[in-house]
Steps between C-alpha positions, in 0.01 A plus 500: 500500500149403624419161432184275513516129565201306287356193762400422868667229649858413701687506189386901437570558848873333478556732169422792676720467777770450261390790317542712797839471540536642151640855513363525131138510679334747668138350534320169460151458419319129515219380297259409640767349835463355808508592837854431520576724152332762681781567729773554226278646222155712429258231457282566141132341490484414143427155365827424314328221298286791309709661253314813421490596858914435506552728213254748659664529804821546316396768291341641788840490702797593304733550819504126448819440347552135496255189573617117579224216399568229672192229551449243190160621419534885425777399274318225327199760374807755405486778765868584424363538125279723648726729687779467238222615237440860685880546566553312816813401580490128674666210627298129403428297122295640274168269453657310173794375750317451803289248329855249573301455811160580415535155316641205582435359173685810312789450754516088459469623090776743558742306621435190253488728195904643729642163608461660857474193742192441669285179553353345231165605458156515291226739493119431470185693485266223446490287839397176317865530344641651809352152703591254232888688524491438867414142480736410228841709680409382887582637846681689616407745289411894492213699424584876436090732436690717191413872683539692777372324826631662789830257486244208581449373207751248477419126662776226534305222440657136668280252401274468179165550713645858596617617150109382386324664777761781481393534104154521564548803832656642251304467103193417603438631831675872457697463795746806351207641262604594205856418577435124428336563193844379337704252690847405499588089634896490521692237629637442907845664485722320760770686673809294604502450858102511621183493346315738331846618427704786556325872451663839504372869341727691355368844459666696267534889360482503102469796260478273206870547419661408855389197746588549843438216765394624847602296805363142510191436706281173605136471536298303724119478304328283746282627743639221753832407648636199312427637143132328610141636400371761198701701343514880569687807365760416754548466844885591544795550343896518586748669293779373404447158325746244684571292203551800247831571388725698233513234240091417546454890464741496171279177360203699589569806357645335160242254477188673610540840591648651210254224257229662665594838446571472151211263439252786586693750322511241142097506583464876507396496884816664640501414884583836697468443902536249752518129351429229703672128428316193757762228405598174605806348569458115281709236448526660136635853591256827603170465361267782479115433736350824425540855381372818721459843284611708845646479842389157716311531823632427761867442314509883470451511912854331541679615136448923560621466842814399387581735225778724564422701149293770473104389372400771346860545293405139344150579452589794280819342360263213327232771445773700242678149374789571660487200801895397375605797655415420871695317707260332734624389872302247759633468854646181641313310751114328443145650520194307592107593514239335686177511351190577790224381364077493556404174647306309201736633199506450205120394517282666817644759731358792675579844456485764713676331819717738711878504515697558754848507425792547789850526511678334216839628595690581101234316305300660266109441491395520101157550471244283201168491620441785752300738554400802736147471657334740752887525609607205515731298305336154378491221227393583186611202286618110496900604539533770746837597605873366432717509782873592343864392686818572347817296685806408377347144440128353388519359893541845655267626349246229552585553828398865455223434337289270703601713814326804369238249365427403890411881582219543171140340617160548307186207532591252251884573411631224336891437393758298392736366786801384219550748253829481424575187625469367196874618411621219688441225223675761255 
């Protein structure tokens, strides 16, 4: 099959390279890519967030035979609708069930309206009622814009001053746009053994019927070591999750997973794709943070490298309903990702610096925000390449990791000295 990858950042590029091991595929296209996609697949210039020029390229290119949308926003304006509508066959939600990220307030609704657990919570549009709520519930306390903001849009407020200032960056001042239009003001969730708690994303493979958990991963959202400074769309990741273990993944899966499937399917938004579950580890059992409609960046940097099954087999198997029939393998050992990033992100940062990247032994360099200029590889974005280790433990390959890390220079590259140190309180 030929097959074209919807999006342009490390999490495209770490799909394709598992797609390339497929012997179900013979080509792989990228829209619109990076200069990292451009090595495994025929980069396409077409701006996947305008959905007549999608469908007019597929019309226009029926050796096409299969196309992955990956990034939140194509699938929140329904560009597997789109495809799906001409005959297209597609992995990714439909627009009706992407929206379970596209909102935070239908997710928190969801899962009241499901007994799912999650934080409690209350959603405001007004920010006279969203301030007095603030006031009367106290710090700590978070403030969650309702849309799509880049996975920034979430601030853990600590003292009351933050959550007000925090309310107004986000209602009054636009911070996220139209993102904090709506916003949803949930409660601290405390994890047993450190503060904020303990996190872990669960991807998982559902064709609405079947729910299949991918190999645990753990994200570091910070931009600096320590968990300290803004939040970004991550800044590393190890796979697996140290704490996570068969009777957590059975309390999961009863508890959430499967509620969540069904939950979508009882509102006539059948989830078919890759589901994402942000959860917490509480005093009270698993607790659900956040929902993704597709596969995490940079979780999918550490989860596809250790996948023993064949990609494009699952992406098909969920595309025809028939995901119970795979029996899907992950290797032993841990994977981590280092995240290089533009000095200044999330805020400032240059673009354009050159790269030079040396030896970096059996890493692999997963490109975000790259680009080819006059010949030469440079930055094009805030997060510009993940650095990827597998080793049979999160320490080897940490080891890995930051030796390859050593060998990559541009003006400005900034990083994260302790991703996945953070295993050791688990």
């Amino acid at each position: 099959m030929n097959v074209l990858v919807i999006g342009n950042g490390g999490r495209e590029h770490a799909i394709l390279l598992a797609l390339r091991k497929s012997p179900k595929v013979d080509k792989l296209y990228c829209m619109k890519g990076n200069a990292g996609t451009a090595q495994v697949a025929e980069d396409i210039d077409v701006d996947y967030m305008n959905a007549e020029a999608v469908k007019a390229y597929a019309l226009a290119h029926p050796e096409i035979d299969y196309y992955v949308v990956t990034p939140d926003d194509p699938l929140a304006i329904g560009i597997v609708d789109v495809l799906e509508g001409i005959g297209k066959r597609c992995f990714g939600p439909r627009k009706n069930s992407a929206i379970i990220e596209a909102s935070k307030a239908f997710a928190k609704d969801l899962m009241k309206k499901y007994n799912i657990p999650t934080a409690k919570s209350a959603t405001f549009d007004n920010y006279g009622d969203a301030l007095e709520y603030v006031r009367a519930q106290g710090a700590p306390i978070v403030l969650k814009a309702d849309g799509l903001a880049l996975g920034k849009g979430v601030l853990i407020c600590k003292t009351l001053k933050e959550a007000e200032e925090g309310l107004k960056e986000i209602m009054l001042d636009k911070a996220f746009g139209k993102a904090g239009e709506k916003i949803v003001i949930e409660e601290c969730m405390r994890g047993l053994k450190y503060d904020p708690g303990e996190e872990v994303s669960v991807l998982a493979f559902t064709d609405g019927k079947t729910i299949v958990p991918m190999i645990t991963s753990c994200d570091h959202k910070r931009v600096d070591d320590g968990d300290r400074g803004l939040n970004t769309g991550g800044m590393g990741t190890f796979a697996p999750c140290p704490f996570w273990s068969k009777e957590l993944e059975e309390e999961v899966k009863n508890k959430i997973m499967i509620p969540t499937m069904n939950a979508m399917n009882a509102e006539g938004r059948t989830f078919k794709g890759c589901l994402y579950f942000g959860l917490m580890r509480t005093p009270d059992g698993m607790k659900v943070v956040e929902y993704n409609s597709r596969f995490g960046d940079p979780e999918t940097q550490v989860v596809l490298p250790m996948l023993k099954t064949d990609l494009m087999e699952i992406f098909e198997a969920v595309t025809d309903e028939r995901l119970s029939d795979i029996d899907i393998q992950w290797d032993d050992g841990a994977c981590v990702c280092v995240v290089l990033a533009s000095g200044g992100y999330p805020v400032h940062y240059r673009k354009g610096e050159e790269i030079t990247i040396g030896d970096v032994g059996d890493c692999t360099v997963i490109h975000a925000g790259t680009a080819i200029k006059d010949g030469r590889l440079v930055t094009n974005g805030g997060r510009v390449l993940g650095v990827v280790a597998k080793g049979g433990d999160i320490e080897e390959a940490r080891r890995k990791a930051y030796a390859a890390v050593k060998n990559i220079h541009w003006n400005g590259m900034h990083y994260r000295t302790d991703i996945g140190v953070k295993y050791r309180q688990g």
